[in-house]
C-alpha distance (Angstrom), angle and dihedral (degrees) to the residues before:
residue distance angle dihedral
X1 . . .
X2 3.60 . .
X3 4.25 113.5 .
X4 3.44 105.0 -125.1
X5 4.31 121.0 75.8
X6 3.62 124.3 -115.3
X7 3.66 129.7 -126.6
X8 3.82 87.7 -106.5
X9 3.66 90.0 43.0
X10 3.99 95.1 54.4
X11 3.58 99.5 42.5
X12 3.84 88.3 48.5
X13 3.92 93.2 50.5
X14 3.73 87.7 -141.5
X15 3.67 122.9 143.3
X16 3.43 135.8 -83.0
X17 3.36 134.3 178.1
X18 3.86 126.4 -148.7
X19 3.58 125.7 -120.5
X20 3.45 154.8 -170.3
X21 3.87 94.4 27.8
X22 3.94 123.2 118.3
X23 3.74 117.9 -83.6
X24 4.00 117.3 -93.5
X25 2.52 97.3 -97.9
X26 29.10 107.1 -170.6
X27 4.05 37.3 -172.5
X28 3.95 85.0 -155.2
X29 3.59 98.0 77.3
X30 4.02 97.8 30.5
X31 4.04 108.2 30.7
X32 4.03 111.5 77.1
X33 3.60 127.5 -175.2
X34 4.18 112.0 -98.7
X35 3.61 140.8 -176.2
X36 4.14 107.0 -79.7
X37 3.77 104.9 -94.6
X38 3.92 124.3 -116.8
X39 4.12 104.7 -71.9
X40 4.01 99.0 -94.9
X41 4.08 87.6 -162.6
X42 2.93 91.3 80.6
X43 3.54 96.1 89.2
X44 3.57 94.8 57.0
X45 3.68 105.1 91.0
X46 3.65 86.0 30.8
X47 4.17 78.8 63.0
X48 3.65 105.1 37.2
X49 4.23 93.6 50.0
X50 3.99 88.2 61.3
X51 4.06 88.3 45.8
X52 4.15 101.0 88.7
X53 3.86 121.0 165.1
X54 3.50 110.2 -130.3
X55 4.07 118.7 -118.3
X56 3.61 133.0 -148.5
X57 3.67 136.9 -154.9
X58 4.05 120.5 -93.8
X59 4.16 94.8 -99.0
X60 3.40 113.3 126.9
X61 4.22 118.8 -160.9
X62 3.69 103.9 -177.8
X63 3.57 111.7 -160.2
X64 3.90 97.8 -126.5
X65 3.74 85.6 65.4
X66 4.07 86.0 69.3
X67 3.71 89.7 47.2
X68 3.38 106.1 -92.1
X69 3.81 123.9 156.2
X70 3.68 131.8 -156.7
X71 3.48 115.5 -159.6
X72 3.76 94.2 113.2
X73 3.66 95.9 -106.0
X74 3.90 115.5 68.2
X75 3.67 115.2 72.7
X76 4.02 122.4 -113.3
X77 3.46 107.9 -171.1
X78 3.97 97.1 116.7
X79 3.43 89.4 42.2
X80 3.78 101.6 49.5
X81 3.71 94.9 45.2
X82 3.93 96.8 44.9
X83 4.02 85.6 52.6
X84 3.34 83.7 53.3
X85 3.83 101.6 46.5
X86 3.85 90.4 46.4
X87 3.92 93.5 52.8
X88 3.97 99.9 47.8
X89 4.39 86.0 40.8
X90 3.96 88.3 52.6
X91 4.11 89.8 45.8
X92 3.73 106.5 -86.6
X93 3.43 139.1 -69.4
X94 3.45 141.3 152.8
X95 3.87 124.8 -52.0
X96 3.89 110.7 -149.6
X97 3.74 129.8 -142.4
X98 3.64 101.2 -166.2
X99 3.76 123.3 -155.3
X100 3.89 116.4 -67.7
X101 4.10 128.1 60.0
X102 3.35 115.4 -71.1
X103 4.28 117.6 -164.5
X104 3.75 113.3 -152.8
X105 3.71 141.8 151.1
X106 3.81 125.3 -126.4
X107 3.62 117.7 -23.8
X108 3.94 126.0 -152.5
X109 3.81 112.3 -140.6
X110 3.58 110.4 -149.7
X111 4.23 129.4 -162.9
X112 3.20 110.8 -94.4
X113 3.58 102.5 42.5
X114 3.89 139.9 102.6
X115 4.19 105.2 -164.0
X116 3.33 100.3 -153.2
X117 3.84 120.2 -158.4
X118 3.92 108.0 -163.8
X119 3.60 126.1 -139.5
X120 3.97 102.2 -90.7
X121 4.16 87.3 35.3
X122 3.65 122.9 121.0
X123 3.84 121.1 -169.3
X124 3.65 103.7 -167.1
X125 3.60 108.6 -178.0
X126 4.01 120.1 -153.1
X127 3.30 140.5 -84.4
X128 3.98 105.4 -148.4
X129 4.15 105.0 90.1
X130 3.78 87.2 -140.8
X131 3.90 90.9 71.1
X132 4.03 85.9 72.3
X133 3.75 95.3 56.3
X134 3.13 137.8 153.0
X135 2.78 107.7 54.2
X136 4.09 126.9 -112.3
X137 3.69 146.5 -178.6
X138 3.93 117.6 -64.7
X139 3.66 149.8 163.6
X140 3.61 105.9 -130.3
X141 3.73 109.7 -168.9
X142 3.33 89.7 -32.1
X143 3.22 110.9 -47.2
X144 4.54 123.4 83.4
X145 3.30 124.0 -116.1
X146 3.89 130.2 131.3
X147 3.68 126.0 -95.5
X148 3.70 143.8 113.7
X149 3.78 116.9 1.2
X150 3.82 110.8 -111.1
X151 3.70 108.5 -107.4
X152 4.19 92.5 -93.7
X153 3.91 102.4 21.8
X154 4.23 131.9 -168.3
X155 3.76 128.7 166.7
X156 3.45 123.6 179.5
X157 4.17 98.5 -1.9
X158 3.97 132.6 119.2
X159 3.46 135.9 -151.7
X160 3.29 104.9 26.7
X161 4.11 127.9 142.8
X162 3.81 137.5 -157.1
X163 3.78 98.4 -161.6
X164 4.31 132.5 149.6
X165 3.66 135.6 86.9
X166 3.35 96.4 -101.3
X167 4.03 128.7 93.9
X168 3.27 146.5 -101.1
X169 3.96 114.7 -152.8
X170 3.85 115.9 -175.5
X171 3.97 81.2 -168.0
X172 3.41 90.6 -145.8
X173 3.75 112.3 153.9
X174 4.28 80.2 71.1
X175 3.62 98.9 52.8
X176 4.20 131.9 63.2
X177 3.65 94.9 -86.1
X178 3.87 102.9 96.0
X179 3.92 91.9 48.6
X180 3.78 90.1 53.9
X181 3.57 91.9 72.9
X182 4.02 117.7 170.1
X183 4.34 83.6 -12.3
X184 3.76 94.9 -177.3
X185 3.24 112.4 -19.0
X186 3.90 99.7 132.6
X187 4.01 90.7 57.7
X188 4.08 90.7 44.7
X189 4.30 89.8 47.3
X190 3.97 85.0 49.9
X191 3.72 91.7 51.5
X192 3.46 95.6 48.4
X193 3.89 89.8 48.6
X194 3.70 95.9 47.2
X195 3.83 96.3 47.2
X196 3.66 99.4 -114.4
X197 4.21 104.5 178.2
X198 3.63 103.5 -99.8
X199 3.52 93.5 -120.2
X200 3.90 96.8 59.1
X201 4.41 85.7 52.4
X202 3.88 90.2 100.9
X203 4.08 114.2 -177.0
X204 3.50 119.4 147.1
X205 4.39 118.6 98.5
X206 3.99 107.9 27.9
X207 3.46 98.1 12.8
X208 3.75 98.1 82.1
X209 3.67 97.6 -149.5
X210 4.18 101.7 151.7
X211 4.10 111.3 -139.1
X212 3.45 127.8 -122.3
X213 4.49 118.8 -103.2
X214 3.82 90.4 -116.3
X215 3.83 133.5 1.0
X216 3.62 124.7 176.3
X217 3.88 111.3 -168.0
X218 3.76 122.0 -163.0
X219 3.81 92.1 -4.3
X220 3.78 138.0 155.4
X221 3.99 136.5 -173.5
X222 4.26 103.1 31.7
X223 3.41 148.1 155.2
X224 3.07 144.1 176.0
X225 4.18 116.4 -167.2
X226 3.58 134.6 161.0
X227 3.81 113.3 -4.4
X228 3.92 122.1 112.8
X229 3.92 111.9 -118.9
X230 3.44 112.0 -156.9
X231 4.15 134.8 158.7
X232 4.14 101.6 30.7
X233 3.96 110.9 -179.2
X234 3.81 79.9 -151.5
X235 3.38 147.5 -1.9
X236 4.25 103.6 -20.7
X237 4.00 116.3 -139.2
X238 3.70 105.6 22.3
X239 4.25 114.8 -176.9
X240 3.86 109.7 -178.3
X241 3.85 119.9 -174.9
X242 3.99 93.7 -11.3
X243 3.54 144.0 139.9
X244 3.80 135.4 -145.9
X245 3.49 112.1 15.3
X246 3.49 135.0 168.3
X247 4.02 135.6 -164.8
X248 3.57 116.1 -169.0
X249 3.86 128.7 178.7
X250 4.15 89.0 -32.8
X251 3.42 106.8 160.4
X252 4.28 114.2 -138.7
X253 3.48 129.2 -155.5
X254 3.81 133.0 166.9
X255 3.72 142.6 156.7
X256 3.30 102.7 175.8
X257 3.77 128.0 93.8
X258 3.58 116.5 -88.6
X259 3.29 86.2 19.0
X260 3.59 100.7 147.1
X261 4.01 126.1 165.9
X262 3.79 110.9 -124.9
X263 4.06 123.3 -9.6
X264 4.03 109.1 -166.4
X265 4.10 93.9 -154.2
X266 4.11 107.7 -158.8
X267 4.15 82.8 -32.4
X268 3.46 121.6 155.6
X269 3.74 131.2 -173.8
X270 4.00 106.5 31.8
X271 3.80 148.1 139.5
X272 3.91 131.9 -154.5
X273 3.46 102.4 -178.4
X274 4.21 126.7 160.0
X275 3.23 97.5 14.5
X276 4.12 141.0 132.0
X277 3.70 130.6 -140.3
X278 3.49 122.0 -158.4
X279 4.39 97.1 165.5
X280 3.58 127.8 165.4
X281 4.28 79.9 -137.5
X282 3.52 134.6 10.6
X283 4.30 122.3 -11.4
X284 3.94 111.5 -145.0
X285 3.50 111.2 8.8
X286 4.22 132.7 -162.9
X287 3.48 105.5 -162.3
X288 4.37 129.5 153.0
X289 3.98 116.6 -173.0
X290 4.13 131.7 -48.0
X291 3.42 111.9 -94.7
X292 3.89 124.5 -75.4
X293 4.10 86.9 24.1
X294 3.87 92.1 40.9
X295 3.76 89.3 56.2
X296 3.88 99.8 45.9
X297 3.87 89.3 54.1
X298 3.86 91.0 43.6
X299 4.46 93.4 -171.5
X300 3.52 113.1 140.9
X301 3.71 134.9 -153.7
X302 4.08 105.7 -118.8
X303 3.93 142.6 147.2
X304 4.01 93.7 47.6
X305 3.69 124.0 159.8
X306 3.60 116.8 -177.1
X307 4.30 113.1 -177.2
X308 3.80 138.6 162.7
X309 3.58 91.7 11.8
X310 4.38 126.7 140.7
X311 3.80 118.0 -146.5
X312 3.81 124.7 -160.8
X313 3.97 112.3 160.4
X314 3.57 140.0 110.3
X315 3.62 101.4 -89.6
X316 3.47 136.3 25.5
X317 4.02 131.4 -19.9
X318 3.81 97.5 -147.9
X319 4.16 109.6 18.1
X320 4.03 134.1 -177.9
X321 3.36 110.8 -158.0
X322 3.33 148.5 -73.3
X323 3.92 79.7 -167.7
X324 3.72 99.6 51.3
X325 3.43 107.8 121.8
X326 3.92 89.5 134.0
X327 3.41 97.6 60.4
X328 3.59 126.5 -111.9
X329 4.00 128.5 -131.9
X330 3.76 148.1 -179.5
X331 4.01 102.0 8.3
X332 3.68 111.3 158.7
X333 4.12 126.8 -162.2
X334 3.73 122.5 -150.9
X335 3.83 146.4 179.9
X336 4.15 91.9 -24.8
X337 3.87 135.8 138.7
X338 3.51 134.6 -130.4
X339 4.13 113.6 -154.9
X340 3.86 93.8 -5.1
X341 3.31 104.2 -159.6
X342 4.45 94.1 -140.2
X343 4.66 75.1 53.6
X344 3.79 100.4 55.0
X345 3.99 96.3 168.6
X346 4.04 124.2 -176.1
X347 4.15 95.4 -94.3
X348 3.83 125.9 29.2
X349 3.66 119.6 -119.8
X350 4.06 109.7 -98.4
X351 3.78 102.9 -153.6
X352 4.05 121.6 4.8
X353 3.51 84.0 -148.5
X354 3.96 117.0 37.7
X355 4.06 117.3 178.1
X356 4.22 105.4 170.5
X357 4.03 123.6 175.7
X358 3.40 140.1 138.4
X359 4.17 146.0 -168.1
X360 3.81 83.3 -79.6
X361 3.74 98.4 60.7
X362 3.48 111.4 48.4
X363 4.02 115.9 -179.4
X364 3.96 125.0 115.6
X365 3.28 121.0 -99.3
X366 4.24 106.5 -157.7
X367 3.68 121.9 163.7
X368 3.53 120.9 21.5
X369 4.44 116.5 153.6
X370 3.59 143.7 -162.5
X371 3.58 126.4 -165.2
X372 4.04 132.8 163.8
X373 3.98 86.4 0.2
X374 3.98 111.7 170.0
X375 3.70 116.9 -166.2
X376 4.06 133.4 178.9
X377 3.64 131.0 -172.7
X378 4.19 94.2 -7.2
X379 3.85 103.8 -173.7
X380 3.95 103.8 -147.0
X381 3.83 123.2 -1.3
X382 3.45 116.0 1.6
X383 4.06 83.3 -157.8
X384 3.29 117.6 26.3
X385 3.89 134.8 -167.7
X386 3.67 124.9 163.1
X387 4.09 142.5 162.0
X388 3.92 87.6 -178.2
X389 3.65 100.5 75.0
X390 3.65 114.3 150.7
X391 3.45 89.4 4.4
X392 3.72 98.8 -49.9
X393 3.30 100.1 -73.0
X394 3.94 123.2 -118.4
X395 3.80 112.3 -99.2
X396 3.70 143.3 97.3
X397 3.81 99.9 -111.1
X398 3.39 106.5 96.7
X399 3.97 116.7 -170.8
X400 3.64 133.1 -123.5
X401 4.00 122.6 -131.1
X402 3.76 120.4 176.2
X403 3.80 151.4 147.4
X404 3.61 107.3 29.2
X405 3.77 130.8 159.9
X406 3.76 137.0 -173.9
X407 3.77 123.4 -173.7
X408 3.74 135.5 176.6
X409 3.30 102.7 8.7
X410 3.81 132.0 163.6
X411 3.78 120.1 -164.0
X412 3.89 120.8 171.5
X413 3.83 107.6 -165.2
X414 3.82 134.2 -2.2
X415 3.47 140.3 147.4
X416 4.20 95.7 -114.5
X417 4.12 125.8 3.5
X418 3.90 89.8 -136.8
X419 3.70 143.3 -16.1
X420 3.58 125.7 -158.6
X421 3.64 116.7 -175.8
X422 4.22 117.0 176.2
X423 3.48 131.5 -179.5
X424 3.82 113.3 -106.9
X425 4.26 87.7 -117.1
X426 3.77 88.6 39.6
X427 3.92 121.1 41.3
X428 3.42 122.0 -175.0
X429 3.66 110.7 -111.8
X430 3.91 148.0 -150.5
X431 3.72 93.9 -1.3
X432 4.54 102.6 166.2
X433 3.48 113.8 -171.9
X434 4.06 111.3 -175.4
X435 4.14 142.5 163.8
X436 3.93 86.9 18.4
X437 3.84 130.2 146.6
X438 3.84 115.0 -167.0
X439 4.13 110.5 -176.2
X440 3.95 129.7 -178.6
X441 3.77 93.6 26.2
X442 3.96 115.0 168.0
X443 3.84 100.5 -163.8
X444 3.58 147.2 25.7
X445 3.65 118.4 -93.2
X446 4.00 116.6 -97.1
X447 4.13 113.2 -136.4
X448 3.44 119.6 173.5
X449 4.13 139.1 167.1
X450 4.19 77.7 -8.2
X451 3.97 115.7 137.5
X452 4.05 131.2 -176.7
X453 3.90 87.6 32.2
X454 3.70 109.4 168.1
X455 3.46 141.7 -176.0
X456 4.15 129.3 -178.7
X457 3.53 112.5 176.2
X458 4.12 106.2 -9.4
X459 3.84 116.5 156.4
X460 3.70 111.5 -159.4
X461 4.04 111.7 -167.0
X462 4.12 87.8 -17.5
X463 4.22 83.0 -54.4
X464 4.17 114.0 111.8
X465 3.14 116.5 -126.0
X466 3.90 132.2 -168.9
């Protein structure tokens, strides 16, 4: 069965299963000292030799040639998108923004096409809710429903790019967005639970539920490289049900809640490398479906390799969940920084490594490493692994976490090195934490209903421990 949902498939929430991927493959008194594990790394170039940037043919459709206008003020939509229709119908090409600041609504990527904001270009997107209508096939927060386009929109293309120097401001802070809050969020969650058919989960005007900067939906072939994202009403690069995608020295910043940097969304096979966060929530995100909805479409995120990357944001650098229902597999971390101190950004990162679930989720987490992590001035946690998020939640489906290893790390300040927290029918398991130095640590780790918990060569405030 291939891995990737159809359009049937999605809008019927039913299950599918992927396919033809590889297999999944105080610390004093609880952490022992273990055989070293099976080398996880191995997938890596495994991983990376399947990633492949799409390419496009040298045509060029700049966006002025279909009457657009940028002086900020006149709005481009029409233009924009019938650029962009005329470039993927002709065989693809790029789409240029030119320099100046070009306002426009929602904008319909299309396969084929590389939209290419220049350096100088601005693509400021609007700040009238009606501009992202009709409405079309999401995953809000996890869980599908239709409502406002994201800002820059695809569902069911390939090939396509998002490439330039430019940037891409959703302007958000000035529009309606931040006063919309959670919008409907309860009545969406209760949908999902209830299994509601997808198509009857209607959002969009009245239901204040703010859309992410860009989703693709059911996508395969993209990157993303170069351009400065800024201004997200939501969450800011959103890949749902896609394969091979690549992030490459994007720039991301957000103020508004939510507002984190890039969610992978039952994703597999994809890259963010050179890149800097600066998120009013998490960074790089793994996430798979809420719950009830989550578990009917059963697609994990898996093969992830995130390297050379800076996080400043409010809560975690590299986070699982909470909306991993799916399951989530093989995600490696390598040669990144947590609160840089040449990347001050407006929040400092929480936890450099943020794993959150609960008895609501479900889904099995198995596979997530850290190597060559460094970290300065973590808040909370500087690894973090709980089933009690948001309290715990109140259902029977008790998640899975598993298999994950952290090595050479160097953290300088935090309030804890790690906590672990399990359920007492589900304990977190084979967790191997090695060739790590943890300074300026306030309190003793917390490790509870956590087995297989091993430490080789850990330094805790210049004591070892393991």
């Amino acid at each position: 069965m291939s891995s990737r949902p159809t359009r049937r498939d999605v809008l019927r929430g039913v299950g599918v299963a992927a396919g033809g991927l590889l297999a999944g493959t105080g610390f004093a008194t609880q952490a022992s000292a273990g055989a070293k594990p099976p080398d996880q790394w191995r997938l890596v170039p495994h991983i990376l030799g399947r990633i492949r940037p799409p390419t496009f043919p040298a045509r060029v459709f700049p966006i002025t040639s279909y009457g657009a206008v940028g002086d900020g003020r006149v709005k481009n939509t029409a233009a924009i998108n019938n650029a962009i229709e005329e470039c993927s119908r002709g065989g693809g090409g790029r789409v240029l923004v030119p320099p100046g600041t070009f306002l426009t609504g929602g904008i319909r990527l299309r396969s084929g096409v590389d939209l290419h904001v220049a350096e100088g270009a601005t693509l400021r997107f609007s700040n009238d809710p009606k501009d992202f209508l009709p409405l079309v096939l999401v995953r809000w927060e996890g869980t599908l429903c239709h409502n406002y386009q994201s800002f820059i929109y695809a569902n069911g293309q390939r090939d396509m790019a998002i490439t330039g120097a430019g940037t891409i401001d959703g302007d958000a802070p000035n529009g309606p967005w931040p006063s919309w809050g959670a919008g409907s969020t309860a009545e969406l969650r209760r949908m999902g639970e209830d299994g509601v058919p997808v198509e009857q989960r209607i959002m969009g005007e009245g239901k204040r539920m703010r859309p992410n900067m860009i989703q693709f939906v059911d996508c395969r072939n993209l990157l993303v490289q170069d351009v400065v994202l800024r201004n997200p009403a939501m969450w800011t690069l959103h890949p749902v049900f896609c394969q091979n995608v690549t992030v490459r020295n994007v720039h991301f910043h957000s103020t508004n809640s939510q507002g984190d940097g890039v969610d992978l969304d039952s994703t597999s096979y994809a890259h963010v490398v050179n890149s800097r966060f600066n998120t009013n929530d998490d960074c790089v995100v793994l996430k798979s479906g809420r719950d009830a909805d989550g578990r009917r479409i059963g697609i994990p995120t898996s093969y992830v390799v995130v390297e050379r990357c800076k996080f400043s944001g409010r809560w975690g650098g590299i986070t699982v969940g909470s909306e991993s229902s799916g399951g989530v597999h093989d995600v490696f971390c390598r040669d990144c920084e947590v609160n840089a101190p040449n990347f001050p950004g407006r929040y400092p990162v929480k936890h450099a490594l943020y794993i959150k679930t609960n008895s609501d989720r479900g889904g099995v987490v198995d596979g997530v490493h850290l190597r060559n992590i460094m970290a300065r001035n973590v808040e909370r946690e500087v690894l973090y692994a709980s089933m009690y998020y948001n309290g715990g939640g109140s259902g029977n489906h008790s998640p899975t976490l598993r298999n994950v290893t952290v090595e050479g790390m160097t953290v300088t300040g935090g309030r804890k090195a790690v906590l672990l927290d399990g359920l007492p029918d589900s304990h977190i398991r084979d967790v191997t934490i090695a060739n790590s130095e943890f300074t300026a640590i306030a309190e003793p780790n917390t490790i509870r209903n956590a087995d297989n918990i091993v430490l080789r060569g850990v330094r805790i405030n210049g004591e070892p421990v393991g």
